[in-house]
C-alpha atoms as one frame of an Amber mdcrd trajectory, in Angstrom:
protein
  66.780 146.312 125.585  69.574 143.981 126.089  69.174 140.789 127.870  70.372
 140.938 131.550  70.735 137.601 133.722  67.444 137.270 136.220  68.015 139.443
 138.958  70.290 141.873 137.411  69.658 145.228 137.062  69.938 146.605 133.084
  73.754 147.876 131.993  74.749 151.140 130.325  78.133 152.553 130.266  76.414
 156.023 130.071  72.812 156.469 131.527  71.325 159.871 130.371  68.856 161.006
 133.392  66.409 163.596 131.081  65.298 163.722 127.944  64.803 166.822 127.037
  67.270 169.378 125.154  69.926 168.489 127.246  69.820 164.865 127.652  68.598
 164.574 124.247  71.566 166.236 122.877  74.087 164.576 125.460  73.367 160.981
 124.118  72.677 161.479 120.531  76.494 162.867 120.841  77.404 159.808 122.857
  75.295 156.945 120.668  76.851 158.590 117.540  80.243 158.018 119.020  79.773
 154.695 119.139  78.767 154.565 123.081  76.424 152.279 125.211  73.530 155.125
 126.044  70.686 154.311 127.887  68.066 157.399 128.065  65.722 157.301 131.672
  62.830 159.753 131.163  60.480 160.375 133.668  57.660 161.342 131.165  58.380
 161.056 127.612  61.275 163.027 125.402  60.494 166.883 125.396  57.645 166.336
 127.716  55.052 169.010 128.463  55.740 169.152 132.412  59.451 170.344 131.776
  61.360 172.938 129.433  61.588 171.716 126.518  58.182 170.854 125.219  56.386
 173.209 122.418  57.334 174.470 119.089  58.593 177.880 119.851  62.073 178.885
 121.464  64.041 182.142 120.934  67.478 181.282 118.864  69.354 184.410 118.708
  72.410 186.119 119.292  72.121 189.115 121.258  73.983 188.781 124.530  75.614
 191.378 126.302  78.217 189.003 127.251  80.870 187.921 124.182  81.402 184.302
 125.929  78.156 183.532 125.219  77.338 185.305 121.962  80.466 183.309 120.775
  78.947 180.022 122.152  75.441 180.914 119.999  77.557 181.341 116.790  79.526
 177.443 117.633  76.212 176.089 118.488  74.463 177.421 114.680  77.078 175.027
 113.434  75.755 172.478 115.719  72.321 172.806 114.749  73.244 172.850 111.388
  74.950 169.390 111.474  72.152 168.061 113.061  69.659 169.692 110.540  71.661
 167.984 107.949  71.826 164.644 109.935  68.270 164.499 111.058  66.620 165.794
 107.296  64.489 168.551 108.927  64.711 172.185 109.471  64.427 172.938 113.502
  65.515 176.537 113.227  63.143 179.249 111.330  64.231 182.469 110.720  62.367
 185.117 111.858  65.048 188.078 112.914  65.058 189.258 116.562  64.172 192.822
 117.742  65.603 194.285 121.245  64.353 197.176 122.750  63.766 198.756 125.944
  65.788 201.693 128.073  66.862 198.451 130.550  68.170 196.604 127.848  71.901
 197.848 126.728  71.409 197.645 123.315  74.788 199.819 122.793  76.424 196.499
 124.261  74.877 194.409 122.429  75.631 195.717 119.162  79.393 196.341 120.125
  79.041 192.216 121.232  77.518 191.500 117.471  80.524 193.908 115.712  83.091
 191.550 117.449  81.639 188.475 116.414  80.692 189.254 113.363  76.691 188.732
 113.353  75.084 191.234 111.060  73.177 193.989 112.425  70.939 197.161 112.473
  70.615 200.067 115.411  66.888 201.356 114.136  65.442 204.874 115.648  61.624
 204.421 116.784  60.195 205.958 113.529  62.502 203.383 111.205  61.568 200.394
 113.212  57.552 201.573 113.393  57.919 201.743 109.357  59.534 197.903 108.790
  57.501 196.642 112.336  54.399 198.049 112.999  53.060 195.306 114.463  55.163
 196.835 117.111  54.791 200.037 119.091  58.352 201.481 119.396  59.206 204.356
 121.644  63.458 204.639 121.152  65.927 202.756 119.560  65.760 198.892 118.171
  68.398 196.601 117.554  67.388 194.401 114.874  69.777 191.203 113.730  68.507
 189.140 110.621  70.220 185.726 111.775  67.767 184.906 115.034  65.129 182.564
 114.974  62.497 180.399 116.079  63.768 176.696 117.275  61.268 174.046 117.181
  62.330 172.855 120.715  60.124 169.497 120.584  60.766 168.094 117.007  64.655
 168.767 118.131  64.349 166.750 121.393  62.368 164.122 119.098  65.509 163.819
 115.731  68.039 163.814 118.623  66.553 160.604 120.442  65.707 159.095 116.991
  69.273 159.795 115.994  71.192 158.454 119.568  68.511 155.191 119.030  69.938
 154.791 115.432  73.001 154.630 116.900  72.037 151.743 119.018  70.870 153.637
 122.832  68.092 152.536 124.408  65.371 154.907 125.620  63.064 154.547 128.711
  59.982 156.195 129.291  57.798 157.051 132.049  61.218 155.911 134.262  61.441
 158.450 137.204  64.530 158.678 139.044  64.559 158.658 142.814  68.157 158.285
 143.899  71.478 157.145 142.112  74.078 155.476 144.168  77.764 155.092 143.715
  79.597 151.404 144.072  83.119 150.776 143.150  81.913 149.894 140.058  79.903
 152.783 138.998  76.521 153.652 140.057  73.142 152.019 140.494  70.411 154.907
 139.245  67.149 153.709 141.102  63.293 154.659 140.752  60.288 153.203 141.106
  60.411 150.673 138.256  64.025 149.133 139.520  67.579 149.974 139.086  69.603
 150.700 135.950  73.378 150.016 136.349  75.519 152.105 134.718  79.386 152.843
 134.928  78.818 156.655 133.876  76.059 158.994 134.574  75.124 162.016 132.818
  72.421 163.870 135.314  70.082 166.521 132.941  66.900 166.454 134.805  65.930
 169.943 134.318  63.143 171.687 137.140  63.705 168.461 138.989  67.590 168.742
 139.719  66.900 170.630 143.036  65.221 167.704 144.819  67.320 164.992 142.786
  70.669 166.730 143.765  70.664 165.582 147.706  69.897 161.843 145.818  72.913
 161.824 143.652  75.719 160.513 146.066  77.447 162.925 145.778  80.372 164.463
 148.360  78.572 167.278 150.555  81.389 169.639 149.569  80.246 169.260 146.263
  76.741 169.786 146.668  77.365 172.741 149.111  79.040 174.229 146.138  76.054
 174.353 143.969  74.474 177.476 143.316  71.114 177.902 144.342  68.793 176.345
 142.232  65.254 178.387 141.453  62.199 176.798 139.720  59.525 178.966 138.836
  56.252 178.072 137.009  56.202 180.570 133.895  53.453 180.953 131.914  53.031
 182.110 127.918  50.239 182.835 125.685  49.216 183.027 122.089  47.777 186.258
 120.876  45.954 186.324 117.300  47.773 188.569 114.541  45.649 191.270 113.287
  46.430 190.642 109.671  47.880 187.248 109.041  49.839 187.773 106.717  52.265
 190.010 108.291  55.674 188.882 109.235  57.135 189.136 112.947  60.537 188.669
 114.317  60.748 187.565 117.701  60.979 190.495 120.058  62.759 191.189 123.593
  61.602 194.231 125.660  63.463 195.144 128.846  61.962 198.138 130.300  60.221
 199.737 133.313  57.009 198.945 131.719  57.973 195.026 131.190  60.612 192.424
 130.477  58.885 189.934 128.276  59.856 188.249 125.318  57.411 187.400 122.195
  57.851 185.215 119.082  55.923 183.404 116.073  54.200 180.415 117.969  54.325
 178.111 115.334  52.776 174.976 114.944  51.899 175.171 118.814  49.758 178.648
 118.007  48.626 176.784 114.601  50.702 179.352 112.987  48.100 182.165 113.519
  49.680 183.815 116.433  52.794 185.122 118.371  53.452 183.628 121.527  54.066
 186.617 124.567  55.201 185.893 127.992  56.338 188.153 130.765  60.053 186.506
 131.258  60.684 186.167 135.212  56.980 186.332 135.904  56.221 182.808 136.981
  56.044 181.343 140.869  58.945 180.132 142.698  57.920 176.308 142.847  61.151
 174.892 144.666  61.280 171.932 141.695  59.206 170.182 138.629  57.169 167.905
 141.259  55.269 171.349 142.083  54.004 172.464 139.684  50.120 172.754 139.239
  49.987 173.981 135.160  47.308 176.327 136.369  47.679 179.580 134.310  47.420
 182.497 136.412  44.726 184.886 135.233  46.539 187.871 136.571  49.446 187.196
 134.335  47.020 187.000 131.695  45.551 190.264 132.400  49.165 192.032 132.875
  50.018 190.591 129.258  46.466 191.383 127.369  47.100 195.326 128.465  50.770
 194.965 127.419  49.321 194.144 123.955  47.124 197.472 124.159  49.928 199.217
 124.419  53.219 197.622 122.987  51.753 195.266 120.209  48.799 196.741 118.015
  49.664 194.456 115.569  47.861 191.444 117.682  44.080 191.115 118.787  44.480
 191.572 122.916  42.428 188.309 123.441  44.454 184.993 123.716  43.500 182.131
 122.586  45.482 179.808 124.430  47.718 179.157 127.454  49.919 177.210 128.870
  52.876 176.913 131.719  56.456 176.466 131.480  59.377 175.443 134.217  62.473
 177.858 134.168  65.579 176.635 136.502  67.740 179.701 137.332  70.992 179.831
 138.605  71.997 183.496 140.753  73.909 184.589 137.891  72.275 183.131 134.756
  75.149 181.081 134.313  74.908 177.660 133.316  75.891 174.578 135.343  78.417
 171.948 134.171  80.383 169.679 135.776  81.956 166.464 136.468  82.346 164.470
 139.455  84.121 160.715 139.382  82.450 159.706 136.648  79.210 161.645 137.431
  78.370 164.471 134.524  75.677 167.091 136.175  74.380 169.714 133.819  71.552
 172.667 134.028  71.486 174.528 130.663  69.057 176.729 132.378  67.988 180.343
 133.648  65.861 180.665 130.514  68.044 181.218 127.708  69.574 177.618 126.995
  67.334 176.365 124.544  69.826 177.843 121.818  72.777 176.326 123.096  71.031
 172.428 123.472  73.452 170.763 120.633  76.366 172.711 121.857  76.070 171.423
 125.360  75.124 168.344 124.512  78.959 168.637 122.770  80.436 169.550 125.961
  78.644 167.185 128.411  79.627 164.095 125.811  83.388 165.506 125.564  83.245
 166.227 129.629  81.651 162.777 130.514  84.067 160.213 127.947  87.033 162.182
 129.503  90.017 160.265 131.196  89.209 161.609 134.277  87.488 164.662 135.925
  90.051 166.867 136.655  90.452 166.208 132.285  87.258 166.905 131.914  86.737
 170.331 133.728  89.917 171.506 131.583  87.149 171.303 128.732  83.969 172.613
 130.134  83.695 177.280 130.667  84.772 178.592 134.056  81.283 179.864 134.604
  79.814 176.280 134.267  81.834 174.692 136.801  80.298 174.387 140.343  83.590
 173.622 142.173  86.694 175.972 141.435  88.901 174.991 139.269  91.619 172.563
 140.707  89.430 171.792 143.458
């Protein structure tokens, strides 16, 4: 760390507040630029009581929405410059299957013809023939480009990367409140203050209690949507035959909305990892959480297996909980106030975009000004209108 004159609280033009796929990817694409980044991390980067721990997160392409297909395609970009940077391979491909009466696959293969993203509408007998892990019972998109992100050795080349660059990383360094002063802000916790004359907030499940902390104008926290946490939980189920392939897989139907995909190194690459998306307990924020897997979420899943997934053994072997922050619409949030940058990649699906966003929040938090700034950053990100 820098020396700072007895008495005086540490200096950072930009303090990051989270280090996991956001804040990660907000000041490796500040440091890199040739800013003064200091990281505060309540736990340590990517850690296991937030959203971006593990080895295992869904990158893939199929959104009904073109905004945000088109943002997956400018993120692969991202990921691959930071593949090349970093010297290590975060994304495996594994394919994606979607399926499900709920889940408007006639969408989402008009979305992939528009961008371009190579595609296959299967019936339930041609899918059972390339899958059978799977039981199908009507039609399956399948796209080839999806795969499996390694969400933790991300977080872990993006800090390495930003500290190459010369920021400064601080661990178990909770936040409690930030304050504004003409010359910036003072972020405190309970191991002192950290000045800093821009702040990027990223803090994840914990945003909804941080958020009253931040300083900000009460018209601008009244325009925030409402923030859900929920404690989710996954599990890994054994393959029958190990040496069959999988995709990751998406069901939305009236039997269950759950998502499944290769586990990785976290399932010691023996097992797919199944969770019933939505399924966790409203928490309020990160502070509540217990990590105590419910066994009737277990239970729901292991008969789900009998009947969707004969390729897997219906007993897991492991188990373990998960924080989603939702927004009311799935929408992201990002936005800038003064020189405070607030962002919630969130409602379940951001893992994809981390590199992207971490683009966006750099680009919207070096701006001249805010009103500059917001020019930058998607209409559905912003939490005040636009103009306001």
């Amino acid at each position: 760390m820098k020396h700072t004159p007895a008495g005086k609280p540490a200096h950072a033009e930009f303090v990051v507040i989270g280090a996991g796929l956001a804040g990660a990817a907000t000041a490796w694409q500040l440091a890199t630029a040739g800013h003064d980044v200091a990281i505060l991390e309540r736990g340590v980067p990517a850690d296991r009581a937030g959203s971006s721990h593990g080895s295992a997160r869904i990158f893939r392409y199929g959104y009904a929405n073109r905004t945000y297909a088109e943002m997956v395609r400018e993120a692969r970009n991202w990921w691959d410059e930071l593949e090349r940077t970093a010297g290590q391979t975060l994304i495996t491909p594994s394919g994606a299957v979607d399926f499900g009466e709920l889940r408007e696959l006639d969408t989402l293969a008009r979305v992939l013809d528009a961008i371009e993203i190579d595609h296959e509408v299967l019936d339930a007998g041609q899918a059972q023939e390339r899958f059978p892990g799977i039981q199908f019972d009507g039609p399956v998109l399948w796209h080839a480009a999806a795969g499996v992100i390694d969400s933790e050795v991300a977080v872990s080349a993006m800090v390495r990367l930003a500290v190459a660059s010369g920021a400064r990383i601080l661990t178990h360094w909770p936040v409690d409140s930030v304050q504004q002063r003409s010359t910036g802000y003072l972020v405190h916790g309970p191991r002192g203050s950290f000045s800093a004359s821009n702040v990027i907030v990223a803090a994840g499940g914990w945003l909804p209690s941080l958020l009253p902390k931040l300083d900000l104008p009460a018209r601008v926290v009244g325009a925030f949507p409402k923030l859900t946490v929920t404690q989710e939980q996954a599990f890994h189920f054994p393959y029958q035959n190990p040496s069959d392939v999988w995709p990751a897989l998406i069901e939305k139907s009236h039997m269950m909305r759950s998502y499944g995909l290769p586990g990785g190194r976290d399932s010691g690459y023996r097992g797919l990892k199944l969770a019933e998306q939505f399924g966790g307990k409203p928490i309020g924020s990160g502070e509540r959480q217990d990590g105590i897997v419910d066994p009737v979420k277990r239970d729901r899943l292991v008969e789900y297996v009998k009947r969707r997934l004969p390729g897997l053994i219906p007993e897991p072997y492991a188990g373990s909980t998960c924080l989603f922050t939702m927004t009311p619409t799935e929408d992201f949030i990002l936005d800038r106030h003064d020189r405070m940058t607030v962002l919630s990649p969130c409602s379940s699906h951001g893992a994809k975009f981390a590199p992207l966003i971490g683009h966006l929040a750099a680009n919207a938090a070096t701006a001249s000004t805010a009103s500059v700034a917001r020019e930058s950053i998607p209409v559905e990100f912003l939490v005040m209108p636009v103009g306001a």
